[in-house]
ZAMARGU-4260 file (C-alpha; in steps of 0.2 Angstrom, whole numbers, plus 5000, padded with zeros to 4 digits):
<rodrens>
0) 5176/4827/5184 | 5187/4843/5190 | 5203/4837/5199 | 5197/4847/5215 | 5180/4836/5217
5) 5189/4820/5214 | 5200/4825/5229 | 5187/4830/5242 | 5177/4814/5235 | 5194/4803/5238
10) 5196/4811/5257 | 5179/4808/5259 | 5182/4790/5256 | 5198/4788/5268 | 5187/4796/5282
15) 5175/4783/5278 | 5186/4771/5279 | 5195/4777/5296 | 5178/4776/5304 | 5176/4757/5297
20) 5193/4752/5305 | 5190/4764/5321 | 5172/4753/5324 | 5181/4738/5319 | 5195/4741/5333
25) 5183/4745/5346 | 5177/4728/5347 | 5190/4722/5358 | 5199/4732/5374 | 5216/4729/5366
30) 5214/4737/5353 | 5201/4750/5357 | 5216/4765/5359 | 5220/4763/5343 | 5202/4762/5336
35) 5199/4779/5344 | 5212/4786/5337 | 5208/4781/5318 | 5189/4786/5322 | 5196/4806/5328
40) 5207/4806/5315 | 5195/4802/5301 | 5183/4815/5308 | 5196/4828/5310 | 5199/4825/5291
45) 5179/4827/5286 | 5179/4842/5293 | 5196/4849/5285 | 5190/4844/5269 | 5171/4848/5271
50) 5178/4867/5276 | 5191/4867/5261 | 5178/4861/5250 | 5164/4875/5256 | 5175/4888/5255
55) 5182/4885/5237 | 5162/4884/5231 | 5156/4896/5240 | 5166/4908/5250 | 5166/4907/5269
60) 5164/4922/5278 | 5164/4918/5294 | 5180/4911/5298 | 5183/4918/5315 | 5165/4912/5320
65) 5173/4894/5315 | 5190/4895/5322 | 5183/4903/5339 | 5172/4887/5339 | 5185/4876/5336
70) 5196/4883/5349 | 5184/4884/5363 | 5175/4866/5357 | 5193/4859/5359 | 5197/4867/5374
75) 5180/4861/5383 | 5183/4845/5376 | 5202/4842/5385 | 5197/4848/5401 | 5183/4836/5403
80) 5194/4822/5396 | 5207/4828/5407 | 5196/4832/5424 | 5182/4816/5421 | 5186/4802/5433
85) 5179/4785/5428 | 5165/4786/5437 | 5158/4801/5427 | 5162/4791/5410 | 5144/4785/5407
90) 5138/4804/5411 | 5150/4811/5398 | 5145/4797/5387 | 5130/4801/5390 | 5134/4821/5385
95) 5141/4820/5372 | 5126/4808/5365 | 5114/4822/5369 | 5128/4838/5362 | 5128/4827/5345
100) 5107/4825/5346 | 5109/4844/5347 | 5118/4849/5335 | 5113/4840/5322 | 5098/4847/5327
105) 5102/4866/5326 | 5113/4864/5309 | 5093/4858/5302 | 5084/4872/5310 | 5096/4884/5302
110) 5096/4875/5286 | 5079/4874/5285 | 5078/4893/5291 | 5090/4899/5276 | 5080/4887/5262
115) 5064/4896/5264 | 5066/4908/5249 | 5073/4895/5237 | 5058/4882/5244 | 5044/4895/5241
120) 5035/4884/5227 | 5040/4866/5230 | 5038/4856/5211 | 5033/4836/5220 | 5042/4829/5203
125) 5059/4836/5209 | 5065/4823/5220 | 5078/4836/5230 | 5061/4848/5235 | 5053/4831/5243
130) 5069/4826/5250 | 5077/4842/5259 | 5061/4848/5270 | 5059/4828/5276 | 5078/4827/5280
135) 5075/4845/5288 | 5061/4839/5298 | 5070/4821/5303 | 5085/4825/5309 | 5075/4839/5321
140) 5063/4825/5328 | 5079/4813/5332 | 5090/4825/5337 | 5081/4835/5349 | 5075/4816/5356
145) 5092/4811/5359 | 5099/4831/5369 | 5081/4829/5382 | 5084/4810/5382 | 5101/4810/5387
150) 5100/4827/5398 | 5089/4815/5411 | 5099/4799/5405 | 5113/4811/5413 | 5103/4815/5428
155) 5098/4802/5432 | 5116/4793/5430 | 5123/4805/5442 | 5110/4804/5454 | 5102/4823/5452
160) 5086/4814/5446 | 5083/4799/5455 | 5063/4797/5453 | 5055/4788/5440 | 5039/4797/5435
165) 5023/4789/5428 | 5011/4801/5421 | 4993/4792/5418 | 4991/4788/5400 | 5011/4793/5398
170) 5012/4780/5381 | 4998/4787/5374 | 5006/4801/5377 | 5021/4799/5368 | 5010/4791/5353
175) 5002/4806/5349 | 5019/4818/5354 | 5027/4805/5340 | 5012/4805/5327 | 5011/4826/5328
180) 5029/4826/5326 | 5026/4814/5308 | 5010/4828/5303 | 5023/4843/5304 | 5036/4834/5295
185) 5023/4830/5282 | 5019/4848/5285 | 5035/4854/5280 | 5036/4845/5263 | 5019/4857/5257
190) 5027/4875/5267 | 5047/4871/5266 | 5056/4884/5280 | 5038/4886/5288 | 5045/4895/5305
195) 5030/4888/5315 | 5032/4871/5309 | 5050/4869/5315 | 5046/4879/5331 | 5034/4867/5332
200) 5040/4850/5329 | 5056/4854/5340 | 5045/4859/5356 | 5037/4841/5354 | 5051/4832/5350
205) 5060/4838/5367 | 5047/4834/5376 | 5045/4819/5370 | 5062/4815/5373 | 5060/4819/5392
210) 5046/4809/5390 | 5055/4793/5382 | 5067/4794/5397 | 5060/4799/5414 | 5051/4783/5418
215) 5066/4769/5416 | 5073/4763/5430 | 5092/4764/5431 | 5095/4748/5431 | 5089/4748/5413
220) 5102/4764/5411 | 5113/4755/5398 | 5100/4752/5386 | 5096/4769/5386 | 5114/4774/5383
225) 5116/4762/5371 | 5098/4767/5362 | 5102/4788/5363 | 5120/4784/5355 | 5113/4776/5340
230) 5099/4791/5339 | 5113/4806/5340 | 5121/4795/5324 | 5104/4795/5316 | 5103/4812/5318
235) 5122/4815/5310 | 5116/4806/5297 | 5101/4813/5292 | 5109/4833/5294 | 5120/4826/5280
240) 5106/4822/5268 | 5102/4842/5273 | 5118/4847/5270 | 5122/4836/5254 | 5138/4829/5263
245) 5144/4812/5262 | 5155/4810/5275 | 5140/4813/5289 | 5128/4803/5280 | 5144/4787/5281
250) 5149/4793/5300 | 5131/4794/5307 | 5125/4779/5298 | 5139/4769/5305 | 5137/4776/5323
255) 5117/4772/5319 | 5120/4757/5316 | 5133/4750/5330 | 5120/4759/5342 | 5106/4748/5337
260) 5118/4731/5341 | 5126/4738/5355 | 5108/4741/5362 | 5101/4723/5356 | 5116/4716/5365
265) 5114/4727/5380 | 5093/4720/5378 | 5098/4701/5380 | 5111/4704/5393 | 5098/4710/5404
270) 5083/4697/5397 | 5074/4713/5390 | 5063/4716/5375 | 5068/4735/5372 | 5049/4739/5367
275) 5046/4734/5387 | 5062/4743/5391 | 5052/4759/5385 | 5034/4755/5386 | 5033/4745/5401
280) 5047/4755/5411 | 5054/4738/5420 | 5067/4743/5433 | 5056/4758/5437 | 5052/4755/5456
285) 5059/4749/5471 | 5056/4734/5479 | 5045/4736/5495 | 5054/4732/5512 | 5048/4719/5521
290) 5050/4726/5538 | 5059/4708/5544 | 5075/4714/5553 | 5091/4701/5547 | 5108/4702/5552
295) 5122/4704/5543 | 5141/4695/5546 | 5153/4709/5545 | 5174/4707/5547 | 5187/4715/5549
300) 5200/4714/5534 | 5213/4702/5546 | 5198/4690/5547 | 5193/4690/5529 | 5210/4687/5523
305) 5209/4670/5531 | 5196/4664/5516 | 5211/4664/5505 | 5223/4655/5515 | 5224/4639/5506
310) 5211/4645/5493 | 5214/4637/5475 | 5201/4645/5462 | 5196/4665/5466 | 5185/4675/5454
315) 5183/4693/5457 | 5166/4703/5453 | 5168/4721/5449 | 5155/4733/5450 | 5152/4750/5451
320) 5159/4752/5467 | 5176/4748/5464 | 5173/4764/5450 | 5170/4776/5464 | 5184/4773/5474
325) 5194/4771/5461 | 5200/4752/5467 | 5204/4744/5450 | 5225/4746/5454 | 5222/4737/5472
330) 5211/4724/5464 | 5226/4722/5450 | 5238/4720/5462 | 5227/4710/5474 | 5225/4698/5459
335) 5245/4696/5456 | 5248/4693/5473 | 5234/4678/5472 | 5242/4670/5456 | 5260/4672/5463
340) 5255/4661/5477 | 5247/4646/5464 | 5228/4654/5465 | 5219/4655/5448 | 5211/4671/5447
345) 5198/4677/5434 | 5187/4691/5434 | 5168/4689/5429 | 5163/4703/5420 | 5142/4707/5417
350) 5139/4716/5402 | 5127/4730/5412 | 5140/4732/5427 | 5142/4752/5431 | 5133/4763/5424
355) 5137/4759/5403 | 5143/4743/5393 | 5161/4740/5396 | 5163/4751/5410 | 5171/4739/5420
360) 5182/4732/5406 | 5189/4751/5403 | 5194/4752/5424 | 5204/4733/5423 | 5211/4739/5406
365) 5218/4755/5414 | 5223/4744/5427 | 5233/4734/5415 | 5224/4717/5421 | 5226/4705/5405
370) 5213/4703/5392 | 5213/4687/5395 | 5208/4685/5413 | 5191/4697/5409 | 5178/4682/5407
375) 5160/4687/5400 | 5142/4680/5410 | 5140/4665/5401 | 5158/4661/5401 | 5162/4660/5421
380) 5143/4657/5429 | 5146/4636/5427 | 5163/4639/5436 | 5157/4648/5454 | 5152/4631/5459
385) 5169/4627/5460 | 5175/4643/5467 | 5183/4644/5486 | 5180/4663/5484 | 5170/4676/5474
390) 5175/4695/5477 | 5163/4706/5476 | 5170/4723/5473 | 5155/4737/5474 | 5144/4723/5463
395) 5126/4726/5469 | 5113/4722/5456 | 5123/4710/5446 | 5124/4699/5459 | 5107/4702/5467
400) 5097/4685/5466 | 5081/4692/5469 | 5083/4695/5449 | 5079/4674/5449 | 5068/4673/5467
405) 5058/4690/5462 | 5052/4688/5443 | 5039/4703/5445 | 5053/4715/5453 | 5063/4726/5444
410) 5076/4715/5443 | 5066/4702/5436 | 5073/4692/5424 | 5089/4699/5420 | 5104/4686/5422
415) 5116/4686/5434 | 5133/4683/5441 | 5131/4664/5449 | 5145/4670/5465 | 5131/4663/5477
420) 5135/4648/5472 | 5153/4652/5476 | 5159/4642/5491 | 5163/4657/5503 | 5156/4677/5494
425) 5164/4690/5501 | 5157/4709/5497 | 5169/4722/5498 | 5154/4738/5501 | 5151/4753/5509
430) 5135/4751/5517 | 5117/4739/5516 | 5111/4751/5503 | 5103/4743/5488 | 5110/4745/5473
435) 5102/4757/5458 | 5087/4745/5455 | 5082/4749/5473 | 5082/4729/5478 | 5089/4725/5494
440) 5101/4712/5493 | 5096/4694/5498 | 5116/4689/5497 | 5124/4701/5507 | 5114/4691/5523
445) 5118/4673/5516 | 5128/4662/5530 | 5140/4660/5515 | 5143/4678/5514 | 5156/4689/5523
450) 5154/4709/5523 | 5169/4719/5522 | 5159/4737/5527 | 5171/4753/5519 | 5177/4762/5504
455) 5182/4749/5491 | 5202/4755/5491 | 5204/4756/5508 | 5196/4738/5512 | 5206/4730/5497
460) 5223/4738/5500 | 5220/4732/5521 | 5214/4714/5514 | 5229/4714/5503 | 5241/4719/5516
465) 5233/4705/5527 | 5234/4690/5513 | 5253/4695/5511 | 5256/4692/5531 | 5247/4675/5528
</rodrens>
């Protein structure tokens, strides 16, 4: 073996590697910087070396194309790093889910495009004629799934596309959309580079990516994420087997892969089967109202400051709300002043609060509240019964116990946050509005429940300005 090839082999590796320790690091909030960092620095290196190495077999001539690319990718990229609050992470999640779909998707079209004359007469004994065409017509199927799929995902995170829509017969639907897609794969094997196959098979596989995603319910949102991440990595992965590179087919696997879990995990926090995530659509539609007007117990923040004047256990619930006004600091400093006086503060953290998994754990870790005050569903539900007060910052369908009292509703099943079990629940909320599941909210009119009505950072910095006068 030539010195050169070792090398590029040897970086390949060390990439590899990165993106082992980069997933690895990811696993916890401490350590999840540094994990970035390796994973960005790893693929920074695959794509020196994959450049290096292309240009030293065969020439690259379009070097300005590739630097202009870079540049204006880079720059696109800081600005929305830059510019995104936290509240638009799960759409820029979501993005960039349905950018890698794409492009992985593009690089096969043009590959497949630029084979034709070299695929004119496949032989079905050469392993690499049978290989290419189906890694061609794969990685278009998954990748133009995951840019549709995440482009509603992405509308309907942000609101745009609020509607779940049903077509009659829409599984049967996506059956034959997914079988036709198959047929032109196979099709592709017999007439590599066929132009009207590829056409083709990408028109179907966007549609049925649309398909795959217009009928969830919101509330079932972080599945969805979770699912179209680990197809934008099965993509990646199969482009390299297009492109014969090693460090995509690791990379994509790996990403694959930690989609997959990340989406069994995201399944059994929310008492799901994923196949009834997709097929059945639950959390597609909003509970009916029952017309029975109730009324709800609403405070000022002098008055609800009173429920922790001699409190001695205080959990606090953070929910999406808190992310929109951008609370997590006054929640912080809320929780310090609590602990200064002898309160024992936890945070109860449920896996799908937000809008993607560990949304909530990024806002208290920006916030700089300790890792070790973040307590996970199963760890803090047995310990509401023995709370004097659960906070309820912008929590809506994580708390909502129709998801116990309403099995058929959209919520049904999913586990909950115990905090009506919580000796006095105060919910810090802008309005009665349900949450993104569209239930209203038996708690908010429990006699055990206060409502503090505003934006989440204006009620929690005059509720911690009333504590401190206590």
């Amino acid at each position: 073996m030539e010195l050169a090839p070792l090398l590029y082999d040897l970086a390949y590796l060390v990439a590899a590697v990165l993106f082992i320790f980069g997933l690895k690091f990811l696993s916890s909030p401490r350590t999840a910087p540094l994990g970035n960092s390796l994973g960005a620095f790893g693929m920074f290196l695959a794509v020196i070396v994959t450049l290096l190495k292309m240009n030293a077999e065969t020439g690259i001539i379009g070097w300005p194309v590739i630097l202009a690319g870079v540049a204006l990718g880079g720059l696109i990229g800081g600005v929305m790093a830059k510019r995104v609050e936290m509240t638009g992470m799960p759409e820029l999640v979501g993005l960039f889910n349905g950018f890698g779909g794409g492009a992985s998707a593009l690089v096969a079209l043009s590959e497949g495009l630029r084979a034709r004359g070299a695929f004119v007469d496949p032989d079905p004994a050469n392993i690499g004629d049978i290989v290419f065409p189906i890694a061609v017509g794969t990685s278009s199927l998954i990748g133009w799934v995951t840019l549709t799929g995440s482009l509603i995902a992405v509308f309907k995170l942000n609101g745009v596309f609020r509607k779940n829509v049903f077509l009659p017969g829409q599984n049967g639907i996506k059956a034959l959309l997914f079988l036709g897609c198959l047929a032109m794969i196979g099709g592709l094997v017999s007439t590599p580079g066929s132009v009207a196959l590829m056409v083709g098979l990408a028109v179907a596989a966007c549609v049925l990516g649309v398909l795959f995603v217009i009928p969830i319910g919101g509330a079932d949102m972080p599945v969805v994420v979770s699912f179209l991440n680990s197809l934008s990595g099965l993509a990646a992965a199969a482009t390299g087997f297009v492109v014969s590179n090693n460090a995509l087919i690791i990379g994509g696997s790996l990403v694959g892969a930690a989609g997959l879990i990340l989406t069994g995990i995201m399944c059994k926090a929310m008492n799901r089967r994923f196949l009834d995530v997709v097929f059945k659509a639950y959390g597609g539609g909003a509970a009916e109202a029952s017309g029975e007007k109730r009324t709800v117990q609403g405070y000022e923040a002098e008055e609800a400051a009173l429920v922790f004047d001699g409190a001695r256990s205080v959990i606090i619930v953070p929910g999406y709300g808190m992310a929109v006004s951008q609370a997590q600091h006054v929640v912080q400093e809320f929780a310090t002043v609590l602990e200064e006086r002898g309160v024992d503060v936890k945070f109860a953290i449920h896996p799908v609060a937000g809008r993607m998994p560990g949304h909530m754990n990024v806002l208290l870790a920006e916030a700089s509240v300790p890792y070790d005050k973040l307590f996970d569903l199963d760890e803090i539900n047995s310990e509401f019964s023995d709370c004097d007060v659960a906070l309820v910052v912008g929590a809506n369908d994580t708390v909502n116990p129709a998801a116990k009292t309403d099995p058929g509703g959209p919520l049904g099943g999913m586990p909950i946050l115990d905090v009506e079990k919580a000796r006095t629940v105060l919910i810090v909320k802008r309005s009665l509005s349900p949450g993104y599941a569209g239930v209203d909210n038996d708690l908010f009119y429990r006699p055990s429940t206060m409502m503090l009505f505003g934006d989440g950072k204006k009620m929690l910095t005059e509720l911690l300005m009333a504590v401190k006068e206590l």
